[in-house]
N, C-alpha and C positions, 0 to 999 in steps of 0.2 A: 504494500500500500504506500502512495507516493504523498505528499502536500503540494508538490509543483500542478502548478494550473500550466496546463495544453493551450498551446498561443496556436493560431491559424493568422496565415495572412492569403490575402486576397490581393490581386490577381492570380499572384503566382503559384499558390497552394501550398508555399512551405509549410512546415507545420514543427515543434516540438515544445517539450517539456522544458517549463522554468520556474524557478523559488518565486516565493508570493516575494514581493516587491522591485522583484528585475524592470529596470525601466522599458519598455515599447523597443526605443531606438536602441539599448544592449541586443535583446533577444532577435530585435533583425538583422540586427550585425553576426551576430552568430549562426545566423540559419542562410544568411547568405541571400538575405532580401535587400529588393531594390530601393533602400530610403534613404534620402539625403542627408547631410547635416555639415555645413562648414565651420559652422560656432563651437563647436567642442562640445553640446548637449549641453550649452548654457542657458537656453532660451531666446538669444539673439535672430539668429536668424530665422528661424520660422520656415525652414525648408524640410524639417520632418514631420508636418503636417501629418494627420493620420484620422480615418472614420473607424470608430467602433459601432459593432452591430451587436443589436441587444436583441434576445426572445430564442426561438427555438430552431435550431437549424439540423434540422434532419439527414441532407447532404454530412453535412460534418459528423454528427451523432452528438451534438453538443448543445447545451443549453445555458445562453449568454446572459447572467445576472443582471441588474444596475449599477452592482458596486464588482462588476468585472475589474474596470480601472478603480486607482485611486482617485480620490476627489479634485475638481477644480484645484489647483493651486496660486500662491501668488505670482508666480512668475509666469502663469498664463494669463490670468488676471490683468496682469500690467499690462502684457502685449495684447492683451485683448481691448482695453481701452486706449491703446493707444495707435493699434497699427487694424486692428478685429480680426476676428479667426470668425470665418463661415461659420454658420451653427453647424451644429455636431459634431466639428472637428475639434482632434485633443494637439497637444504638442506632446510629439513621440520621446522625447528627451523626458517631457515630464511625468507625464501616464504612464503610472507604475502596473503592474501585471498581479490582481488581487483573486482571479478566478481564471477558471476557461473562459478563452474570449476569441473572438471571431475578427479580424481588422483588417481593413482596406486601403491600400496606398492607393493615391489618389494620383492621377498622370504628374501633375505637376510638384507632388512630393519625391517621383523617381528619376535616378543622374541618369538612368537612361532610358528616353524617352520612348514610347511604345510606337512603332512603326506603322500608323496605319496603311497601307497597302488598298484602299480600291480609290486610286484615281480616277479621273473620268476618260472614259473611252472615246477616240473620235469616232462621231457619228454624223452623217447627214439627215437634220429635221426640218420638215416642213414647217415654220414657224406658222402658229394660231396660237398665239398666249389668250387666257383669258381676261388679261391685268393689259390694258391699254393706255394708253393717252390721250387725250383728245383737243384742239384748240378750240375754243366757238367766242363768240363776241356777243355779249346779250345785251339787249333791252334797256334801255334804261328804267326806273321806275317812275309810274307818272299817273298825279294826283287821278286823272280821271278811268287808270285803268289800276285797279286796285289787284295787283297780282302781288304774291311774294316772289323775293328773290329766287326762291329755288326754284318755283312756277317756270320764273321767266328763262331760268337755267336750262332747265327740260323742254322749254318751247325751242330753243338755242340749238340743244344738242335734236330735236326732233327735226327741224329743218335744215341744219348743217352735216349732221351724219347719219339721219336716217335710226337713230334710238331711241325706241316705242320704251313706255312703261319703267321709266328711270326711280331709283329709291334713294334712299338718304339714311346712312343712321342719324338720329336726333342727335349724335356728339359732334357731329359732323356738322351738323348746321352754326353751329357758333362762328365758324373758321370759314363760312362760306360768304357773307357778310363784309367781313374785311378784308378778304382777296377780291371780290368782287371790286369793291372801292379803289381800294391802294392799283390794281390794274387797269383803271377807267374802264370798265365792265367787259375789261377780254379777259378771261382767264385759260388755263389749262387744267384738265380736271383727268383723273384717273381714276378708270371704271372697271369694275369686275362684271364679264358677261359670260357663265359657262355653259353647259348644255343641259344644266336642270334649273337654273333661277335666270330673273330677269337681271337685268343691269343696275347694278349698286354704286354709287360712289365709293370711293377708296381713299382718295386728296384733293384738294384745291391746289393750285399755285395761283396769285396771280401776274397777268398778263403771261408771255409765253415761256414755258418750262424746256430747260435745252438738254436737262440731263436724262440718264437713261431709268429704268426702272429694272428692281433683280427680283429674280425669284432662287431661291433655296432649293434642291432636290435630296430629299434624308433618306438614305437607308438605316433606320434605326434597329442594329441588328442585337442579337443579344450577348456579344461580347463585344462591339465595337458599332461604334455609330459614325456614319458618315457622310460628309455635306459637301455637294456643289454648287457654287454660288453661280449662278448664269442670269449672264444681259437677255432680257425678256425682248431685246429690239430683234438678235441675230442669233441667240440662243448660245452663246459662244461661255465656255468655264471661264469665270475668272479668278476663281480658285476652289480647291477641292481641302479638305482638312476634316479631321477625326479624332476622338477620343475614344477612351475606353467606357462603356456603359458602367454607372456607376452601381448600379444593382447587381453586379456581378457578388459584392458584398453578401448579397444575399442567398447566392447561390450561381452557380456557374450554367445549369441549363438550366431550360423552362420548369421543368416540373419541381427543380428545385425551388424555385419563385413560388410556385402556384403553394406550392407546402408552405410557405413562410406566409402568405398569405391567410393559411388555413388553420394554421400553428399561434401566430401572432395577432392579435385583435388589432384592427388597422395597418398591420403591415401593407396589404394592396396600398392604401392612403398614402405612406412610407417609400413605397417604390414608384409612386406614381410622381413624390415631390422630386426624388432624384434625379429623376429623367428628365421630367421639366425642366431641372436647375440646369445639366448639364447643355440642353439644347440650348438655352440663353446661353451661355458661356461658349457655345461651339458658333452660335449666329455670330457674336460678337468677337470672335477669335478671326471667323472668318470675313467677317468684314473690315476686321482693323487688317487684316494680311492686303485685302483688295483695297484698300484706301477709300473704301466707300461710304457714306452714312448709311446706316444697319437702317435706317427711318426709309430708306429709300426699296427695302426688300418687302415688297407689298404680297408677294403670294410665296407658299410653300407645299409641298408632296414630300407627301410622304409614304413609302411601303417599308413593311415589318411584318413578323410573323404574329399570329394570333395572341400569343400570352401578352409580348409586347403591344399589340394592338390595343388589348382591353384597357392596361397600364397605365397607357399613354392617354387613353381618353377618361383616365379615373373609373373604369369599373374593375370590378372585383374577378380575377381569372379564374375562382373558382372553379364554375362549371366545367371549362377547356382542362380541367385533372381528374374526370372522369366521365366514363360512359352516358351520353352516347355524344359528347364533348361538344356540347351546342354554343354556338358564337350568341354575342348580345344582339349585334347585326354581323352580314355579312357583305351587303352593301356598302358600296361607295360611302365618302362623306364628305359634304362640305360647311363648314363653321368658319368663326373669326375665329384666328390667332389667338384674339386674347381668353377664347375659352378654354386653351391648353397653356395661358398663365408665359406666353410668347411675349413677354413685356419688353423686349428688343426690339422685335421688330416695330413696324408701320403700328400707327393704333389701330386701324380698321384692314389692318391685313388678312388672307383669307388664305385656309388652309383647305387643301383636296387631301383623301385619304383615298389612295386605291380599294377594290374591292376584295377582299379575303374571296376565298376558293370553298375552302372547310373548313369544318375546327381545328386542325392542326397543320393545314396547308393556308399559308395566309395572303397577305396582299405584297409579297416580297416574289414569292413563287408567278401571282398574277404581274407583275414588273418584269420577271425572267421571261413569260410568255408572252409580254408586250414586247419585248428587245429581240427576243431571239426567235419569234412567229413559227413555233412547229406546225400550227393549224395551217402553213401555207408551202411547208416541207413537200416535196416529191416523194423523198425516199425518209425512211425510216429512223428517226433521231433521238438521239437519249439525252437531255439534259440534265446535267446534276447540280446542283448548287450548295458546293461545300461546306459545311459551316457545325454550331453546335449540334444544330436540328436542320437534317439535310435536306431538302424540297428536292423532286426528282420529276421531270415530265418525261412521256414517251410519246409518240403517236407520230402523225404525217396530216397529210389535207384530210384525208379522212376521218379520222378520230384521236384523239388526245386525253391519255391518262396522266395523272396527278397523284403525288405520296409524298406523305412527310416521315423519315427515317432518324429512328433517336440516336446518332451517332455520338453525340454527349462533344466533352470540349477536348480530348485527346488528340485530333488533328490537328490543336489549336495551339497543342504543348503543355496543356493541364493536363494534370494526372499523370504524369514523366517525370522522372525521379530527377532527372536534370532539366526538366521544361522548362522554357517560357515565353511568353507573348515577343512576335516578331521586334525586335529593338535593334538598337547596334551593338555587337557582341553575341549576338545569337548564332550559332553555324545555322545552315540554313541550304547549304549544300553537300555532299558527301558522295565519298570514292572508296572503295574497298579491295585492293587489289586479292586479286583473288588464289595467287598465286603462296605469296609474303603475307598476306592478312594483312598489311599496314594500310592505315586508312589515310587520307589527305581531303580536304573540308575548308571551304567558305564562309562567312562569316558577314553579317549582315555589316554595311559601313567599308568594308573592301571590294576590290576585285581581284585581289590575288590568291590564289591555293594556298594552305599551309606549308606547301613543301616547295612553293615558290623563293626566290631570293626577297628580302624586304617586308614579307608577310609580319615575323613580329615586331617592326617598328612602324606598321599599317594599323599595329590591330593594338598600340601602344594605349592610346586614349581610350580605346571601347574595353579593352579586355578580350577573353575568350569563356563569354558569362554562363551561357546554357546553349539548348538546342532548340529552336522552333519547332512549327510544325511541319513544314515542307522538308526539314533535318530531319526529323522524327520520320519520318515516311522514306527517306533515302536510305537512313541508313539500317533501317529494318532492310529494306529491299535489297540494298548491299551485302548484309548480311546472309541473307537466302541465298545468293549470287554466287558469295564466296566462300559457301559450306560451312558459315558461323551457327546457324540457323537449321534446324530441319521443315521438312512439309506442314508439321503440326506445331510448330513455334517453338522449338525445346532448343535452348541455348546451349552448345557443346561446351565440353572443359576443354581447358587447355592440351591436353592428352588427347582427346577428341580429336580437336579440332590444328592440334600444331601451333598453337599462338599462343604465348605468354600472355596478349593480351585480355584471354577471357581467363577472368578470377574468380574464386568461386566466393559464396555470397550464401553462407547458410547450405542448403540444401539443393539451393540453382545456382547457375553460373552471372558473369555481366560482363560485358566488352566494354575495352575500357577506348572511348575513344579520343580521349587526348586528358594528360592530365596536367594541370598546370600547377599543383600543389609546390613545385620548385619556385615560380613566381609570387606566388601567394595566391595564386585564382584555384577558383575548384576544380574537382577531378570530375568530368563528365563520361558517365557512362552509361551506357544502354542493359536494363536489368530484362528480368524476367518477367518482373510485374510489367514493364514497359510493356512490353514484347505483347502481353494478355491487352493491355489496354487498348492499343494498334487493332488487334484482331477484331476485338469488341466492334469497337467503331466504324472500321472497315467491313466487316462480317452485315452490320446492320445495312450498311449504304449498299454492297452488293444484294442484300434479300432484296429490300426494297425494290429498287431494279430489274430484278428476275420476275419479283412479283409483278410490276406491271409489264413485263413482257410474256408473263403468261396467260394476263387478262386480253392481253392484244392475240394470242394463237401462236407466240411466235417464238423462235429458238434464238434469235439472235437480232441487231442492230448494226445499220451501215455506218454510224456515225453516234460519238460519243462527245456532247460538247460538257467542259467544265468550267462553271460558271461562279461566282463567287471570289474576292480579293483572295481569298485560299488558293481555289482553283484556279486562278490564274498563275500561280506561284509552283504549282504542281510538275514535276518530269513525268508526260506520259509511261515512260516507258517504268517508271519506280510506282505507277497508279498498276499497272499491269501486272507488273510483277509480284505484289501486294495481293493482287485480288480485288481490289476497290469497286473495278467498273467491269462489266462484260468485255470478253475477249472479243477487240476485234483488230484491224489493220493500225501497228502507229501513226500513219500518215491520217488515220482516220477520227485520234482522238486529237478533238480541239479546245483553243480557249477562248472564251466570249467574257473574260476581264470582268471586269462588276456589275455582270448583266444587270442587277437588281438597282441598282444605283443609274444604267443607261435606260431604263423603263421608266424609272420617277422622274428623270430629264425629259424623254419624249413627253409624259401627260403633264410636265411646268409646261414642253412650249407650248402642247398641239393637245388643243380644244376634243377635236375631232378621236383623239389616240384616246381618250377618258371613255370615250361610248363603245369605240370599238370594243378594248380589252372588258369593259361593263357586259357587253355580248359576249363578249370570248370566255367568261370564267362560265357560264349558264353551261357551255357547252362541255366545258371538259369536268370529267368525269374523275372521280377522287375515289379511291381504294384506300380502307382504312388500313394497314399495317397492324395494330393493337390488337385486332380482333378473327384477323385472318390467321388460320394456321399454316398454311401452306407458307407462311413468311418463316416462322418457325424451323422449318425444314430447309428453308433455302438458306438459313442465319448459320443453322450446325453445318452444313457443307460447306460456305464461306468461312468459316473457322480456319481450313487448310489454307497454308500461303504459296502457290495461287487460291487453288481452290481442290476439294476432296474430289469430284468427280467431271467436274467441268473438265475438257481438254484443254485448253488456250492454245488450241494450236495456231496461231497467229504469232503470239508472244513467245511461241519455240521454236518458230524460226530466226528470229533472230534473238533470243537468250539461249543459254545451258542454264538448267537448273540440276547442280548437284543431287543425286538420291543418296542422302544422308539419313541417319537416324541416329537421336539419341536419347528415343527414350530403351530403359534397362529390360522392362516388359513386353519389348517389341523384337528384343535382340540386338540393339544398336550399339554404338560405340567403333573403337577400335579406331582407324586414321580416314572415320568420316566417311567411308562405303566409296564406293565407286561414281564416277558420270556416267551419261549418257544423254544423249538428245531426244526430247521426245518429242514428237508433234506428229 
């Protein structure tokens, strides 16, 4: 029996045991977490910022008291009157460790900063924003025709541009009075006209307005949110930027959320405030990067999956963590900004929500199928869109199936003993020679190999911190490659396998893939539990997959696109070899970059892309996974790395895959079994 209380930190999943009063910022130094500090843990600087989460977290198996930390102190106090710390942040320096507790670095409490990855894809759109400008010259007012200003506005804009049935919020009208005046009765006005309301006012300027107007496109995902800022004139990015979702805190996947909700009285409320906060702060981040006033960002889009969807509009996700997992709506939506607490932007700015699919397929997947149009495919196409909860379409012009696949956050670099979120310092690419076993690896912030000349006075300032997820995925695959690995995930010994590098670890083995413990940086290696974790997640994403191609009649797919800032990061050939996606030609699997992210761009510019994709969700057809067994069966056969019965004879033309064995029950061992090609 221990007294130390069990510290978790969030993003990154460290986790261990320390004495009741170990300060925050000791025990992340110790577990090898990403939290700042230049002051010496005096208090001064205010760069070990830290959220602690209170209530019950079932993900963890832990239940976070109030008096987890120590109490407010004075040296927070001060710096709280005098510089403010956000509510519910502590200073990590001072918030001592009095229970099990659950805590969150926050992007801008870590030296190294979280790489968001879905820029914006170039794309050709048809520009129809529904946030316009308008010039008109109106009326003056006159004793004998007794109209109001805004009357005469609307006579203005019905004879000048042809718009019927013009509205006004009543905050609006205050502001319409003295642009009217200060312009000598020309003004420029900005109107919202989409394809389910009539036309609203938005702003006045007066007399003529020369600047442009932005709209926003959010993929609010559930480890990482991300925004394009685009000119509503030409549709053109003028910038793309991203944080880390802060309700990761609460748990890393969806259902982890929906239990904190269920667990926690008002948590929903809880995670609803986070998100909101964090979207101001990502508006404003990104409008200070484009030089633009945030006042001038009059519309926003947004797609997200279901949990997140409910979230974000303040309802409770309840329902969506169980049977038969019914959405509040699943229609479209359009509201003001300021009803999601959007106090940056415009005051009468106006948000569109794409339309959710089903309960666990949401309006991230409906964006995938706006951008990437399988309903007008020829031939046969698989879209996947990587992430914690993986959305998956299949079909052609004729019909189109929809799944959502609980692959959890393990592609993401959660749950890896040396994981972490894409950063600089994370390898990120990986070589395994297959010969020598010596591995050689990239590293997020460079472009050199490790075993290039200059690699460690590149990778000086970053380090060599942990391993991402697209690292995660290579060098499993490398391992399979180069006979570290068997068919069923069983890590060899170094007897085994000929390599000093696999050490043993208890009962299993771990490849040790670079250790910097000489420098003072960590030893990264790849365990066994990794190895399970990889499988899981991949095993899910391929059933899924199968399953809707069994719903279609069909043995296989001409074409595999990966979709997702993940998927865009991915080596087909390391997805193949894993087992992730159905075997088909490399030439064949592609990447469509942040489809979800180029879908919320199409419906900011184009009016007409809102109704479409509103048609398109009716039609495709959704397969629930949860409740099908047949997934079940496709999940145990994707366990094997490729796969247990599947052939991939496509991927064996151009790989060997060793026939290794090592587990003891199967007869395996000795110097790693034989080759051979199979296909």
């Amino acid at each position: 029996m221990t007294d130390d209380a069990l510290v978790i930190f969030t993003p990154s999943g460290k986790r261990g045991r320390f004495a009741l009063g170990t300060p925050v910022l000791t025990a992340a130094r110790q577990l090898g977490v990403d939290l700042d500090s230049v002051c010496g843990g005096r208090g001064i600087c205010s760069k070990c910022q830290i959220t602690p989460g209170y209530g019950e977290f079932p993900k963890h198996g832990v239940h976070v008291a109030a008096d987890a930390l120590s109490e407010w102190n004075a040296v927070e106090d001060r710096y709280n009157r005098i510089r403010g710390l956000t509510q519910g942040r502590r200073l990590g320096c001072q918030a001592k460790v009095m229970g099990d507790v659950v805590i969150d670095v926050p992007p801008e409490s870590q030296v190294h900063r979280q790489v968001i990855r879905k820029s914006a894809t170039q794309r050709d759109i048809t520009m129809d924003p529904a946030t316009r400008t308008y010039y008109v010259e109106v009326a003056e007012p006159d004793m004998h025709e007794p109209t109001g200003d805004f009357q005469r506005l609307a006579d203005a804009l019905r004879g000048q541009w042809q718009i019927e049935g013009l509205s006004a919020d009543p905050r609006l009208l205050a502001r319409l009075q003295p642009a009217l005046r200060k312009g000598e009765w020309k003004v420029t006005v900005a109107i919202h006209h989409d394809h389910h309301s009539g036309p609203k006012i938005v702003d006045v300027w007066p007399g003529f307005f020369e600047d442009h107007l932005y709209g926003l496109a959010i993929d609010l995902g559930s480890t990482t949110i991300a925004a394009h800022l685009c000119d509503l004139t030409d549709g053109s990015v003028l910038a793309s930027s991203g944080l880390m979702n802060p309700q990761i805190r609460f748990g890393e996947d969806l259902m982890s959320r929906v239990s904190y909700a269920m667990m926690n009285p008002g948590g929903d409320k809880e995670m609803t405030r986070a998100v909101r906060t964090a979207l101001n702060d990502l508006a404003k981040s990104i409008a200070d990067e484009a030089k633009i006033d945030p006042r001038l960002i009059v519309e926003t889009v947004f797609v997200m999956n279901p949990v997140m969807h409910h979230l974000l509009l303040g309802i409770d996700p309840v329902e969506l963590g169980q049977a038969p997992f019914a959405l509040a709506t699943n229609e479209s939506l359009t509201l003001p900004a300021r009803d999601l607490d959007l106090s940056v932007l415009n005051d009468h700015a106006q948000v569109y929500i794409l339309p959710c699919i089903a309960g666990h397929v949401g309006a991230d997947c409906a964006a995938v199928a706006l951008s990437e149009e399988p309903n007008k495919s020829k031939d046969m196409v698989l879209i996947v869109d990587v992430g914690t909860n993986a959305e998956i379409l299949c079909g052609n012009e004729h019909r189109v199936l929809a799944c959502s696949s609980p692959t959890g956050p393990a592609f993401e670099g959660a749950q890896i003993s040396s994981g972490q979120r894409a950063a600089p310092g994370a390898i990120e690419r990986v070589e395994i020679d297959p010969v020598t076993k010596e591995p050689r690896f990239r590293v997020i912030g460079s472009d050199l190999w490790s075993d290039d000349p200059g690699f460690a006075a590149a990778t000086a300032g970053t380090g060599i911190t942990g391993i991402c997820g697209s690292g995660i995925i290579e060098v499993v695959a490398e391992m399979r490659m180069a006979g570290l690995l068997d068919a069923g995930g069983l890590i060899g010994s170094a007897e085994q396998a000929g390599t000093a590098r696999l050490i043993p670890t208890g009962r299993t083995n771990a490849y040790v893939l670079h250790d910097g413990s000489a420098e003072g940086g960590p030893r990264i290696t790849v365990t066994q539990g990794d190895i399970r974790a990889i499988q899981l997640a991949k095993s899910a994403l391929y059933a899924g997959a199968r399953l809707l191609m069994d719903e279609l009649g069909i043995d296989g797919v001409d074409r595999v696109i990966l979709a997702g800032a993940f998927g865009a990061h991915i080596s087909p050939k390391h997805a193949l070899v894993l087992g992730m996606i159905p075997d088909v030609p490399l030439d064949k699997v592609l990447s469509a970059g942040n489809a979800a992210g180029t879908g919320a761009r199409i419906a900011l510019c184009n009016v007409a892309a809102r109704q479409a994709i509103e048609d398109e969700v009716k039609r495709i057809h959704k397969v629930e996974t949860a409740i099908e067994p047949r997934f079940q069966e496709h999940f145990v056969a994707a366990n094997a790395i490729p796969h247990a019965t599947a052939p991939f004879s496509e991927l064996m033309k151009i790989v060997t895959l060793p026939e290794v064995s090592f587990n003891p029950a199967a007869g395996g061992g000795g110097e790693g079994g034989r080759r051979r090609r199979r296909g």
